[in-house]
N, C-alpha and C positions, 0 to 999 in steps of 0.2 A: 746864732749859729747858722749856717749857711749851710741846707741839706739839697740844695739842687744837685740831682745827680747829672755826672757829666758819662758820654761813650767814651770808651775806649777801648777797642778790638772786639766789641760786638759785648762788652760787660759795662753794667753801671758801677761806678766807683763813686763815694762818695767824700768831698771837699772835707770835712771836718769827723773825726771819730765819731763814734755812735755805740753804745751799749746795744747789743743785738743778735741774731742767729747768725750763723755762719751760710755763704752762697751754697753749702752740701744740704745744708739744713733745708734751706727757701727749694731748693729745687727737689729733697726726697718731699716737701709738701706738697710739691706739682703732681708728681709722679701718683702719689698714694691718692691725691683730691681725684686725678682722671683714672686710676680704678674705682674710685666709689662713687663714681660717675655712669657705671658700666653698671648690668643686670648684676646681680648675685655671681659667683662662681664665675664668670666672666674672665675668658683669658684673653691675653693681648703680646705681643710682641713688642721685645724693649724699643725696636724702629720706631713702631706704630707710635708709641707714647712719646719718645726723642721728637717727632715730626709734629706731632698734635701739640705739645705742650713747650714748642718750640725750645725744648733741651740736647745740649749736643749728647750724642749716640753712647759714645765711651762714655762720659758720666753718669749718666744712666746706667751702665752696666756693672761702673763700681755700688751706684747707691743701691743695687737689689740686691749685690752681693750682703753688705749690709743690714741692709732690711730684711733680707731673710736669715740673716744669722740671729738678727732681735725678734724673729717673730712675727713680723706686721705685713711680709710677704710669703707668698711660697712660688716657688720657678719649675720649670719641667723641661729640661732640656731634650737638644732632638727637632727633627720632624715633629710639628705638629703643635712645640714646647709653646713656651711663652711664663707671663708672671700675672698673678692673679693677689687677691688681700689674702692674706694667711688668714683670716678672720672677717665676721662681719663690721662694714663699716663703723656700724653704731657702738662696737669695741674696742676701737681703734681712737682714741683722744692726740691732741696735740701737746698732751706729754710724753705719751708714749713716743712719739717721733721726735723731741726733746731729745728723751732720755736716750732713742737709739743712735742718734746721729751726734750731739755733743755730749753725754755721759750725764746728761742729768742739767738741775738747773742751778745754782750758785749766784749769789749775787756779788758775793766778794769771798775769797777762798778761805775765811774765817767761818764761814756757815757751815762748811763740810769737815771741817777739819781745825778739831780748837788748838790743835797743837802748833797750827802753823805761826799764831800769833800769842805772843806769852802774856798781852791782856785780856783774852780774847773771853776767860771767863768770869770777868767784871766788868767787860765794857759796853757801856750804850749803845755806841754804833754798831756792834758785834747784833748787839741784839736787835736792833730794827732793820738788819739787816735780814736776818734769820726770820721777823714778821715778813718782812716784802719778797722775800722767798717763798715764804710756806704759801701766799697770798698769791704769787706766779703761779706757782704750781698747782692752786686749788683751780685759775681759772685755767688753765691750759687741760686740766683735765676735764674742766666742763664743755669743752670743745669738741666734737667729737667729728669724723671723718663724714656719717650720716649729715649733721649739719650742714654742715661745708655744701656738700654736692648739692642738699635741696636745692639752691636755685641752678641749676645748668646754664638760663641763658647768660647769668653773670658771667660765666667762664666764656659762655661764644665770645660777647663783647666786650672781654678783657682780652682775649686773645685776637681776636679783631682789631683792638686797637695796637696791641703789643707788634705785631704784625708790621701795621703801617708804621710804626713808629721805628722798626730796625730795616726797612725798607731800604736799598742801597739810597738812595736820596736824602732822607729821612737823616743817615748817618753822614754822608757830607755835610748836611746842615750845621748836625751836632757838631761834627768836629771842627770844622769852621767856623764856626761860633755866631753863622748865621740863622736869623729867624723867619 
């Protein structure tokens, strides 16, 4: 399977299907990873974070809607406002960001719902599905937002290269399929 991502209007798209999060998903991780990045209690401006975490502005302002409707943010509008973690990092798992942003985790819609399939409570694959579920979900909660941040400088030079790499040049290349 060919998973070279290719640009297109400043987003990677990818050649061949992929089992995976959704672009709301990858990007409320940006958002939540560059507050638990910041001191405790730390507020920030959905700009600030859009600019640092090289996310556009409006999406950001849907994903905190979101995220504080689950919990994992809190906002203060106004003068002064901004969004802060609803909780401390080290509470905050990458299930919980799962579960806010796509409803949880499923591997096939037989796992959540035996109704949907009328072998569903005799069948093998039903049930190794239902392991590789419960097996997602136990490591996504061992994840936690704490972790993530420990190293900071990883994020400099991810976003350092992320940078150069949607750099007006950078994306002529891409799309001309030069290297």
């Amino acid at each position: 399977m060919n998973t070279d991502p290719i640009l297109i209007s400043n987003q990677y798209h990818y050649l061949d299907g992929m089992l995976g999060i959704g672009r709301q998903t990858d990007y409320a991780a940006r958002l939540l990873l560059h507050l638990a990045c910041l001191e405790p209690e730390a507020q920030v401006t959905i700009a600030e974070v859009a600019a640092q975490r090289g996310l556009p502005a409006a999406f950001v302002r849907r994903l905190v809607g979101k995220l504080t409707r689950a919990g994992l943010l809190a906002s203060v509008r106004g003068m002064g406002g901004g969004i802060r973690l609803a909780r401390p990092a080290s509470q905050i798992t990458l299930l919980d960001l799962v579960q806010a942003m796509e409803g949880g985790v499923a591997i096939n819609h037989c796992v959540d719902n035996l109704q949907s399939c009328p072998l569903a409570l005799h069948c093998p694959v039903q049930s190794a599905w239902s392991d590789v579920t419960r097996s997602l979900e136990s490591s996504l909660k061992e994840v936690t937002f704490a972790r993530l941040a420990a190293h900071p400088s990883h994020h400099a030079a991810a976003h350092r290269s992320r940078a150069a790499m949607e750099s007006p040049a950078a994306r002529r290349l891409k799309v001309s399929g030069e290297r």
